[in-house]
C-alpha positions as CSV (number, residue, x, y, z in Angstrom):
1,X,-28.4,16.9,-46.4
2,X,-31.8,18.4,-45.1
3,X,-32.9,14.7,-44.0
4,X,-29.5,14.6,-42.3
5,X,-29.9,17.8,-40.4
6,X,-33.5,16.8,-39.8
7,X,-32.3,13.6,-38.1
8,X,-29.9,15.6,-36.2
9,X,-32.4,18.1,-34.9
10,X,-34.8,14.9,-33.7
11,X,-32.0,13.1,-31.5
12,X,-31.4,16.8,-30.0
13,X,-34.8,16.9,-29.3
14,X,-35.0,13.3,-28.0
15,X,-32.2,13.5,-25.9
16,X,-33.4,17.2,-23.8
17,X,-36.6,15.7,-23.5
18,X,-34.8,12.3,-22.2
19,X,-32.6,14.1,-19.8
20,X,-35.3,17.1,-19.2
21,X,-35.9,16.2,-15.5
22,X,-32.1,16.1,-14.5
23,X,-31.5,19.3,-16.2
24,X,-34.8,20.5,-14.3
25,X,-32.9,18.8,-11.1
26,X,-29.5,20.8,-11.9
27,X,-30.7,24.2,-11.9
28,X,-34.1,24.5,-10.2
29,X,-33.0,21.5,-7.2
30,X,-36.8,21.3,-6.7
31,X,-36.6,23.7,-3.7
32,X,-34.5,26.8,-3.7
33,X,-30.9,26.2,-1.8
34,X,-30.5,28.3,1.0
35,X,-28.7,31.8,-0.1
36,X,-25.6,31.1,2.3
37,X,-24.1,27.7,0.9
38,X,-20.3,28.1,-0.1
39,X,-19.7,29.5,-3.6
40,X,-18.5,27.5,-6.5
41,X,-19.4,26.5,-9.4
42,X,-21.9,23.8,-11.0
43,X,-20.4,22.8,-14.5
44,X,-21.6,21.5,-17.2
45,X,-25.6,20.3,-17.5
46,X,-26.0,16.8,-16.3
47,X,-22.1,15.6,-15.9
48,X,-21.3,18.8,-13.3
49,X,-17.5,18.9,-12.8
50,X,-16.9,15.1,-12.7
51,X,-14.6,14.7,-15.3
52,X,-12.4,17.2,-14.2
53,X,-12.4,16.0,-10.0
54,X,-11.9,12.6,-11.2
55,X,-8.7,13.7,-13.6
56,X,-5.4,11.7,-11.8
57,X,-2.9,13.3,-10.2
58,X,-0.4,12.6,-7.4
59,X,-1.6,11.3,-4.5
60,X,1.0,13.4,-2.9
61,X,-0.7,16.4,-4.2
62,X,-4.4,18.0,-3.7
63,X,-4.3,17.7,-7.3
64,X,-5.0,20.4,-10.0
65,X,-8.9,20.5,-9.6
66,X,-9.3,20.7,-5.9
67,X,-6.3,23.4,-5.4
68,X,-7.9,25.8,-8.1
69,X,-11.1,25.5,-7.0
70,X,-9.8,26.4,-3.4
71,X,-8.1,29.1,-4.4
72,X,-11.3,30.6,-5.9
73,X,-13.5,29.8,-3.6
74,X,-11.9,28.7,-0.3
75,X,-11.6,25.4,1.2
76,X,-15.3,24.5,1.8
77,X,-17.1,24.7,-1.6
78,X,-20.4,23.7,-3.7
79,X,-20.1,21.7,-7.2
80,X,-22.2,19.1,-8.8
81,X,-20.2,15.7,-8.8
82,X,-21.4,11.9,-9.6
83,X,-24.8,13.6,-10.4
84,X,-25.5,15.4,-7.3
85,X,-25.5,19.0,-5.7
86,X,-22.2,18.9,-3.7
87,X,-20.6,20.3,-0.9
88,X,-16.3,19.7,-1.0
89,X,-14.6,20.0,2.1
90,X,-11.0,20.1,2.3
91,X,-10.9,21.7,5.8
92,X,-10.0,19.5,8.3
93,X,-12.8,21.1,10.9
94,X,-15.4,20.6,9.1
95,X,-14.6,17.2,7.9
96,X,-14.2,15.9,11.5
97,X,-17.6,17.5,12.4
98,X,-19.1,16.1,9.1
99,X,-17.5,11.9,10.2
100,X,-18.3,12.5,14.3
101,X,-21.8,13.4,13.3
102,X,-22.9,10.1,11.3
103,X,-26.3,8.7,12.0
104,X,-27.3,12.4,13.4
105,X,-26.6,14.8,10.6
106,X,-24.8,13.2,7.7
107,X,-24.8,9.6,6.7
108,X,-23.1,7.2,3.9
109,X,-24.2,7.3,0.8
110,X,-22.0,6.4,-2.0
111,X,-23.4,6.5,-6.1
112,X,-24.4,3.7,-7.5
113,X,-21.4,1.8,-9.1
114,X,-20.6,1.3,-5.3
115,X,-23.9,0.0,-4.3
116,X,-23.6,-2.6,-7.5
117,X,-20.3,-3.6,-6.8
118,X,-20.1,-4.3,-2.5
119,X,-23.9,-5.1,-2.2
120,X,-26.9,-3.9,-0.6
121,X,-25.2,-5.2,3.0
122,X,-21.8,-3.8,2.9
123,X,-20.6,-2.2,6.1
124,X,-19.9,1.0,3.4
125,X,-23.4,1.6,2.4
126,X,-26.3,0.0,5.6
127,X,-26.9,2.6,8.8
128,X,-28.3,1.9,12.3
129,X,-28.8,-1.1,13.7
130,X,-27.7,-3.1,11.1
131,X,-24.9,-1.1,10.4
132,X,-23.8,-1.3,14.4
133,X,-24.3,-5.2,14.1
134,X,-22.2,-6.2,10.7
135,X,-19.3,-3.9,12.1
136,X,-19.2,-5.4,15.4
137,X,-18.5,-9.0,14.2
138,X,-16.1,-7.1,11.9
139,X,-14.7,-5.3,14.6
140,X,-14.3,-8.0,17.1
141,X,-12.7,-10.5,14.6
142,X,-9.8,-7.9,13.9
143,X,-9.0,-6.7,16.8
144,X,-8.9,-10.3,18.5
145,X,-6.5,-11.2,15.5
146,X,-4.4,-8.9,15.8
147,X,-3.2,-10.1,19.4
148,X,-3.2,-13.6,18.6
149,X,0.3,-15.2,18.6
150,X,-0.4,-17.5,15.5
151,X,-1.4,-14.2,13.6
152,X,1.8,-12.6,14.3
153,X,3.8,-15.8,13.5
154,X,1.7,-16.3,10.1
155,X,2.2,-13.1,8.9
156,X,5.8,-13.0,9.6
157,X,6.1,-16.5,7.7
158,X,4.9,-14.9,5.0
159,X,7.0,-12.3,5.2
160,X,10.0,-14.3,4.9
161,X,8.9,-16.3,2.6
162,X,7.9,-13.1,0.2
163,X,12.2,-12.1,1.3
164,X,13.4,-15.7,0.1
165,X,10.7,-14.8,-3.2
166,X,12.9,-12.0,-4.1
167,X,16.6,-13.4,-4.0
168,X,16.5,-14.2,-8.0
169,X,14.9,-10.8,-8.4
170,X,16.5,-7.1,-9.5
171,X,13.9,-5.7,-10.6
172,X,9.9,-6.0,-8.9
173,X,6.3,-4.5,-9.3
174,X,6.3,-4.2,-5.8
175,X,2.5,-3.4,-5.7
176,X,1.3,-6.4,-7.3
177,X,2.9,-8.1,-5.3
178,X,1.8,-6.3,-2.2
179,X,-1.2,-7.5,-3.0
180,X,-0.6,-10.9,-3.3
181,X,1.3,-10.6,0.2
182,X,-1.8,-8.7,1.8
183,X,-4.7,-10.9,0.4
184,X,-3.0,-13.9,1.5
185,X,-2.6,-13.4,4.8
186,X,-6.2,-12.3,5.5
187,X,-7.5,-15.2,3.7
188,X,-6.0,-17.5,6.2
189,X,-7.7,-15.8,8.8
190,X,-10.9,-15.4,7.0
191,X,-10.9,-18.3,5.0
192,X,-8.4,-20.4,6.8
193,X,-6.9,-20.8,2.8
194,X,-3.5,-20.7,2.2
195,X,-1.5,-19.2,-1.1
196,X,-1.0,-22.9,-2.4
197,X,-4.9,-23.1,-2.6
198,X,-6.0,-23.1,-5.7
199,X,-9.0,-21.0,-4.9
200,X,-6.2,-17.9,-3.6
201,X,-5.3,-16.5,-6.9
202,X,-8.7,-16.9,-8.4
203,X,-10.0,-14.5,-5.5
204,X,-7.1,-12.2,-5.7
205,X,-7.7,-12.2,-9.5
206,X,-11.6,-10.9,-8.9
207,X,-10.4,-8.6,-6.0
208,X,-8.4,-6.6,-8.8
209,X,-11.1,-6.9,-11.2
210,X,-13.4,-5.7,-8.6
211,X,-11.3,-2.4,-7.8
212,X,-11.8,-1.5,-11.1
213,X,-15.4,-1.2,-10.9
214,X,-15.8,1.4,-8.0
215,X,-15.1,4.6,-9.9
216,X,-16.7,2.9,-13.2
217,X,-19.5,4.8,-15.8
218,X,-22.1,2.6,-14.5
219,X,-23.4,1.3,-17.8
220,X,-24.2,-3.0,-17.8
221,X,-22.1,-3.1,-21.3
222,X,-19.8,-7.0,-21.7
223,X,-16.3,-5.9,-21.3
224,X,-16.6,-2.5,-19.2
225,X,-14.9,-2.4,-16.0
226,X,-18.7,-2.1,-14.4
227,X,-19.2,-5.4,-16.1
228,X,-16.6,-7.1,-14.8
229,X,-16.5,-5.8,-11.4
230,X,-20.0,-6.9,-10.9
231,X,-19.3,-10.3,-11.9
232,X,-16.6,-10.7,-10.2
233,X,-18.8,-10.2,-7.2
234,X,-21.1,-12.0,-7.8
235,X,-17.9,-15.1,-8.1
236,X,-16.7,-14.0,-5.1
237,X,-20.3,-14.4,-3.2
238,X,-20.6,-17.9,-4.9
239,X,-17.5,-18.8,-3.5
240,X,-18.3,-17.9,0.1
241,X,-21.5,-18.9,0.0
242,X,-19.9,-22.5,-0.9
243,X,-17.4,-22.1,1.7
244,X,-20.2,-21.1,4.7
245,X,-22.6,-24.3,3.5
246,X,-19.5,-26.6,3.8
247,X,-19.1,-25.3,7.3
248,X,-22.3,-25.4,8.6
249,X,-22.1,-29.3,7.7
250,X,-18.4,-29.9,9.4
251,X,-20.1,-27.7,12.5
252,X,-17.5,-25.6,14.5
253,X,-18.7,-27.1,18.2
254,X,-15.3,-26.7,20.5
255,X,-13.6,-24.8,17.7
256,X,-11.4,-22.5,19.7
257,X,-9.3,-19.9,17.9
258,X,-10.9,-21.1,14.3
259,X,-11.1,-18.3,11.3
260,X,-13.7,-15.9,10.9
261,X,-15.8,-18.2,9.2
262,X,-15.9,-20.3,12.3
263,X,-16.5,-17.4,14.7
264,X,-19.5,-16.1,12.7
265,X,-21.1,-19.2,12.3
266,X,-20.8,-19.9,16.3
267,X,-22.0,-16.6,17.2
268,X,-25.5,-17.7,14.7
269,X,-26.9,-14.0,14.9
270,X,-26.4,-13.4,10.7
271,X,-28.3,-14.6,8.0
272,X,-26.7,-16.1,5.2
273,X,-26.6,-13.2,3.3
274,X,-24.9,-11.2,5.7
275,X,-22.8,-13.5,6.8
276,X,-21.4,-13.3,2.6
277,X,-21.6,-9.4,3.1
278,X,-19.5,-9.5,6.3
279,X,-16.7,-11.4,4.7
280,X,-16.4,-9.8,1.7
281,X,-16.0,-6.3,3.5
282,X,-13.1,-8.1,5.8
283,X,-11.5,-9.8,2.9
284,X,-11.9,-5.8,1.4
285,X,-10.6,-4.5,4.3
286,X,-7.9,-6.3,4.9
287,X,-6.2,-6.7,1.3
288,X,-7.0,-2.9,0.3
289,X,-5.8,-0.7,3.1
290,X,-2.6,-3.1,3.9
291,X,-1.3,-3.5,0.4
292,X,-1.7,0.5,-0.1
293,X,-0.2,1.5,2.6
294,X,2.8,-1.1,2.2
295,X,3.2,0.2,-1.2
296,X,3.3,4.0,-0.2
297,X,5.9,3.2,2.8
298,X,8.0,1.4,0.5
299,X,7.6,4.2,-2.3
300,X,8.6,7.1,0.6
301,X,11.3,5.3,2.2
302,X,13.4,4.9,-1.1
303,X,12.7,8.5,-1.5
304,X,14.5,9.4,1.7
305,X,17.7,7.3,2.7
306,X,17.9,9.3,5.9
307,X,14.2,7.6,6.7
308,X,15.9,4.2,6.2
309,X,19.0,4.4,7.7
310,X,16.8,5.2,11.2
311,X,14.5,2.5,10.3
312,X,17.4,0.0,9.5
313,X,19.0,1.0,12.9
314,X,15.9,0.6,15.5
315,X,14.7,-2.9,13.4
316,X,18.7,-4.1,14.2
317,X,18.7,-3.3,17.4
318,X,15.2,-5.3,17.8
319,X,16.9,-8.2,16.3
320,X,19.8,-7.9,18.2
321,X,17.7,-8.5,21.5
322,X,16.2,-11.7,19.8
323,X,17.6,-15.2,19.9
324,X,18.1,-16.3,16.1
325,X,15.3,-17.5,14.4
326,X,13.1,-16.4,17.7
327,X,9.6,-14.8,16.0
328,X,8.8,-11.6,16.3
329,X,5.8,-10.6,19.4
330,X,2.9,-8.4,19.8
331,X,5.7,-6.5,22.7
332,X,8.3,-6.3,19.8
333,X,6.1,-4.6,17.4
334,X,5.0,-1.9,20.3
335,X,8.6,-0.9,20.4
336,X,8.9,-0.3,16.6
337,X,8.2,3.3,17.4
338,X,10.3,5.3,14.6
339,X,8.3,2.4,12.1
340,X,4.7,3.8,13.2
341,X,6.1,7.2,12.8
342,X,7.0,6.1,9.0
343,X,3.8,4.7,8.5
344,X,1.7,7.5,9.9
345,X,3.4,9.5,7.8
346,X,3.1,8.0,4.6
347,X,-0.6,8.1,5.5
348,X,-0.7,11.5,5.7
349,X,1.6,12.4,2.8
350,X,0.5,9.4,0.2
351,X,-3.5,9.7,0.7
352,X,-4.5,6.1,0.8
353,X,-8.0,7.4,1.1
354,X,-9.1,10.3,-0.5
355,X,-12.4,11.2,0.3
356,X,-15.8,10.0,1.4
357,X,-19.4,10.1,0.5
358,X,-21.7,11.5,2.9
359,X,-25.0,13.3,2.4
360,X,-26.7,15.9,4.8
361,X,-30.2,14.8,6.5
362,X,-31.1,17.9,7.4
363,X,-29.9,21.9,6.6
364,X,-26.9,21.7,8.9
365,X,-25.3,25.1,9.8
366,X,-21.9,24.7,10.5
367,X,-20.7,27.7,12.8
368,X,-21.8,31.1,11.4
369,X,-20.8,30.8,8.1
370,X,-22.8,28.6,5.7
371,X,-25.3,26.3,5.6
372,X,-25.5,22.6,4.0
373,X,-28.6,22.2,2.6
374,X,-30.9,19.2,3.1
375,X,-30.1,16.0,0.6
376,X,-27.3,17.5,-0.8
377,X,-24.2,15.2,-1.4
378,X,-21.3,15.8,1.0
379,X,-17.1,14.7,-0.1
380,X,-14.9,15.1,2.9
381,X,-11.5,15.5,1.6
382,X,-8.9,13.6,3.9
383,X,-6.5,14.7,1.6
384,X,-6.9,18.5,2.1
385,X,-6.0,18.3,6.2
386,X,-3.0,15.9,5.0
387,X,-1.3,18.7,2.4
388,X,-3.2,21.9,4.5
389,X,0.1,24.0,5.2
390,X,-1.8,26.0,8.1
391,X,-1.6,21.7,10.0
392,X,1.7,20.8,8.9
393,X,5.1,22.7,8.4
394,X,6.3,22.0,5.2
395,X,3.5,19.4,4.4
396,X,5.2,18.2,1.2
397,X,8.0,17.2,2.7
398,X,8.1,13.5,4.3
399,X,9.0,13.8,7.8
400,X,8.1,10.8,10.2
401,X,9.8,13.0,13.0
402,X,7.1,15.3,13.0
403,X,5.0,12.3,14.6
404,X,6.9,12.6,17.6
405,X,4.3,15.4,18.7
406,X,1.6,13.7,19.9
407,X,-0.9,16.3,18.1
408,X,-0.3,15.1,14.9
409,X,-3.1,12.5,15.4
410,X,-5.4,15.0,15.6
411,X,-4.6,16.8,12.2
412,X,-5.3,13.4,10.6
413,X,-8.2,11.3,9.5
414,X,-6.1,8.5,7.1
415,X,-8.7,5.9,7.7
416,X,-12.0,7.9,8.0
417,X,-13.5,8.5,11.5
418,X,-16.0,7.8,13.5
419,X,-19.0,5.3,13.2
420,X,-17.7,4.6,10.1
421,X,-13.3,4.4,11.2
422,X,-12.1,1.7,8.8
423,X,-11.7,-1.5,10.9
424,X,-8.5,-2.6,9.2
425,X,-6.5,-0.1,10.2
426,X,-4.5,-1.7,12.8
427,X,-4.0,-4.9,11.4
428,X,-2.9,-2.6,8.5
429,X,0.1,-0.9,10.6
430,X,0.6,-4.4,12.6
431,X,1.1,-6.4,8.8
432,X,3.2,-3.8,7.4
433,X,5.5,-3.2,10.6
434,X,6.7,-7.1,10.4
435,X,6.9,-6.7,6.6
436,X,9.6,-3.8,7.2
437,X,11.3,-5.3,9.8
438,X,12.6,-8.0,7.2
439,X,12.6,-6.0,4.3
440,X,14.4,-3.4,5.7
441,X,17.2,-5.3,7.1
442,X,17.3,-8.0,3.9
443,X,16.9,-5.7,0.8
444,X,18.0,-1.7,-0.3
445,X,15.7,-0.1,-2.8
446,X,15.1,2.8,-5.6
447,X,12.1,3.5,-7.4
448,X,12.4,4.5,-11.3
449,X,12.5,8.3,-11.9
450,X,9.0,8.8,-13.1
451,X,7.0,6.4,-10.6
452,X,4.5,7.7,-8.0
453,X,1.6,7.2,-6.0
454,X,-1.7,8.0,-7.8
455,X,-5.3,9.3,-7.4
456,X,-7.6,7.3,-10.0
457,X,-9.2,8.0,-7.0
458,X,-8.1,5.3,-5.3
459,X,-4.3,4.4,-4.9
460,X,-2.4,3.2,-7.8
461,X,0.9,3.6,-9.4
462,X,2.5,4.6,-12.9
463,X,4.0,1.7,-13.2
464,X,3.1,-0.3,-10.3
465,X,5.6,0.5,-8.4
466,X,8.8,-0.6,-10.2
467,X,11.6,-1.6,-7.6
468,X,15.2,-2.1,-8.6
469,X,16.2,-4.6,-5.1
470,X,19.3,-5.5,-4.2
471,X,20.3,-7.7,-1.1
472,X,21.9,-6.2,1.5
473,X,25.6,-7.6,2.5
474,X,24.7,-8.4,6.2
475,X,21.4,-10.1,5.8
476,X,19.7,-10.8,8.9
């Protein structure tokens, strides 16, 4: 029994004298904080209040941890999360100061299962220069997509063709198979692959396995989610890399119009890894952001039949104007107006994203109040402007007419903000825009009782989103 407690005693010992330096970290932060940070609280030694900010809740909600900590201590407040001394922000002010201030004051920096996961060159984690030069290839790619006839045609194709997919079907995991939809679409415009390619589910499959990862105990152990998410990074580089060397022998002199691939390798200003980097974050982008926000839209909607009766009623009248069988146009989608409202507002109320990393690169004083002290870790809440009842009437309540005020964009951050404003947000509205216009007029829908969107922190779903779908008598 003595030996026992002896033993005991020694791996006490060995483990404060292991962790001494973070404890030392925790309580002494090296230099003194300045006196006026926000109040709070710290936590527990080592872990801080992780456990209990990471705890899932409703995406709909601020969740349990983030309203009582408000209600103590107001909506800007200090913790010690992922390891670090923390500032929270759920107020919408400082949060836009905090993402229009990148580069000067505050800049990315995410913890280290993040890092491991996207790789050193991820448009997430570089700054400056290189930063500005990933996202501008990015950048242009999208946004010359998204006006590109054959874009709109192939992602209405596959829109009909996930319709005609559902006709044997009363019952769907609609998220899983948002997905599929999502990452299909931008690998033929990345990849120029379609879904009969045999490499499309293997790259879906690591996607998923790579989601995992990001909120992951960072510990190199077979079988963990960290594992496996790094792995299946590492696949996914392999399978670019193979892709990018194949190109580089076809050439892509007088390619006009060719996929992403194509355009980077004309443009010839990327190395090799970047060029892996680049995709990878597109590919990211563009499967992530679409399938979550085509999954909350779909979720809202079926909680509202008012919401689709209005929707059902503008996408009939845009098909009455068409000739049958005539494709939708980039003009069509700009007069899906009450459909952006939806959208916007399922951003707000659903939380796609809900927060960020930054970190302060200096003591930054934000008006009078408080101060951020140097190399502390800074979590911009979007969530708390989306729920914040002193922005939004009612902020619970799912209301795309209240996006008829053109102020509402300014009480929102959905997809981040500036430097760092996620680039596949309009190909994100444009995707899931044609995807309603069919499914609205081809299919009704109810969610089970108990399903809902969920912070894990990223989106998920209880059950991923289980559908019961019927067709509609006058399918169009």
């Amino acid at each position: 029994m003595v030996g026992l407690l002896l033993s005991i005693a020694l791996a006490i010992f060995l483990g404060l004298a292991l962790f001494f330096p973070y404890f030392q970290k925790l309580f002494l932060f090296v230099e003194q904080p300045p006196s006026n940070i926000p109040h709070g609280s710290m936590g527990w030694p080592f872990i801080g209040e992780t456990l209990g900010y990471l705890m899932p809740h409703e995406s709909n909600s601020m969740g349990s941890f983030l309203e009582k900590h408000c209600l103590r201590y107001g909506r800007v407040f200090k913790s010690h999360l992922f390891f670090k001394p923390t500032i929270v922000s759920c107020d919408h002010e400082l949060n836009i100061f905090i993402l229009q201030n990148e580069g000067k004051l505050f800049q990315s920096s995410y913890p280290k299962p993040v890092h491991d996961i996207l790789g050193k060159l991820s448009m997430m984690l570089v700054h400056g220069d290189l930063h500005k030069k990933l996202r501008s290839v990015a950048v242009g790619f999208i946004g010359e997509s998204r006006s590109r006839p054959d874009f709109l045609f192939y992602v209405e194709k596959l829109s009909i063709s996930f319709m005609e997919s559902l006709k044997e079907h009363r019952q769907v995991g609609f998220f899983k198979e948002a997905k599929k939809f999502t990452m299909y679409v931008i690998l033929r415009y990345v990849l120029d692959i379609g879904p009969e390619d045999p490499l499309a589910p293997k790259i879906l499959e690591d996607f998923l396995t790579f989601m995992k990862g990001f909120v992951s105990i960072p510990l190199y152990v077979p079988g963990s989610p960290y594992a496996k998410a790094v792995k299946a990074r590492a696949r996914l580089s392999s399978t670019l890399r193979g892709i990018i060397r194949e190109r580089e022998k076809r050439g892509t002199v007088g390619i006009k119009n060719g996929d992403f691939i194509d355009e980077m390798l004309q443009k010839g200003n990327l190395s090799d890894e970047e060029k892996v980097s680049v995709a990878i974050d597109i590919l990211l982008a563009g499967y992530e952001t679409t399938s979550g926000l085509l999954a909350l839209v779909v979720y809202f909607i079926a909680q509202s039949p008012s919401v689709l009766h209005q929707l059902k009623e503008e996408h009939q009248a845009l098909r009455r104007r068409k000739k049958d069988g005539e494709p939708l146009s980039l003009e069509d989608y700009k007069q899906m107006e009450f459909t952006s409202h939806v959208i916007s507002e399922s951003l707000r109320c659903g939380n796609l994203v809900k927060f960020l990393h930054r970190k302060a690169l200096q003591d930054v004083k934000f008006k009078a109040e408080y101060v951020i002290p140097q190399g502390w870790q800074v979590l911009p809440i979007l969530t708390g402007a989306h729920l914040d009842p002193s922005l939004h009437q009612n902020p619970s309540e799912f209301d795309p007419s209240r996006w008829a005020d053109q102020a509402m964009t300014k009480k929102v951050s959905p997809f981040g903000g500036g430097l760092r404003l996620c680039p596949g947000t309009d190909i994100a509205k444009l995707e899931t825009s044609i995807f309603l216009h069919h499914f609205v007029l081809n299919y009704r829908w109810k969610t089970k009782n108990d399903e809902s969107p969920m912070s894990n922190p990223y989106l998920d779903f209880k059950r991923d989103l289980q559908l019961e779908i019927e067709p509609t008598e006058n399918r169009m």
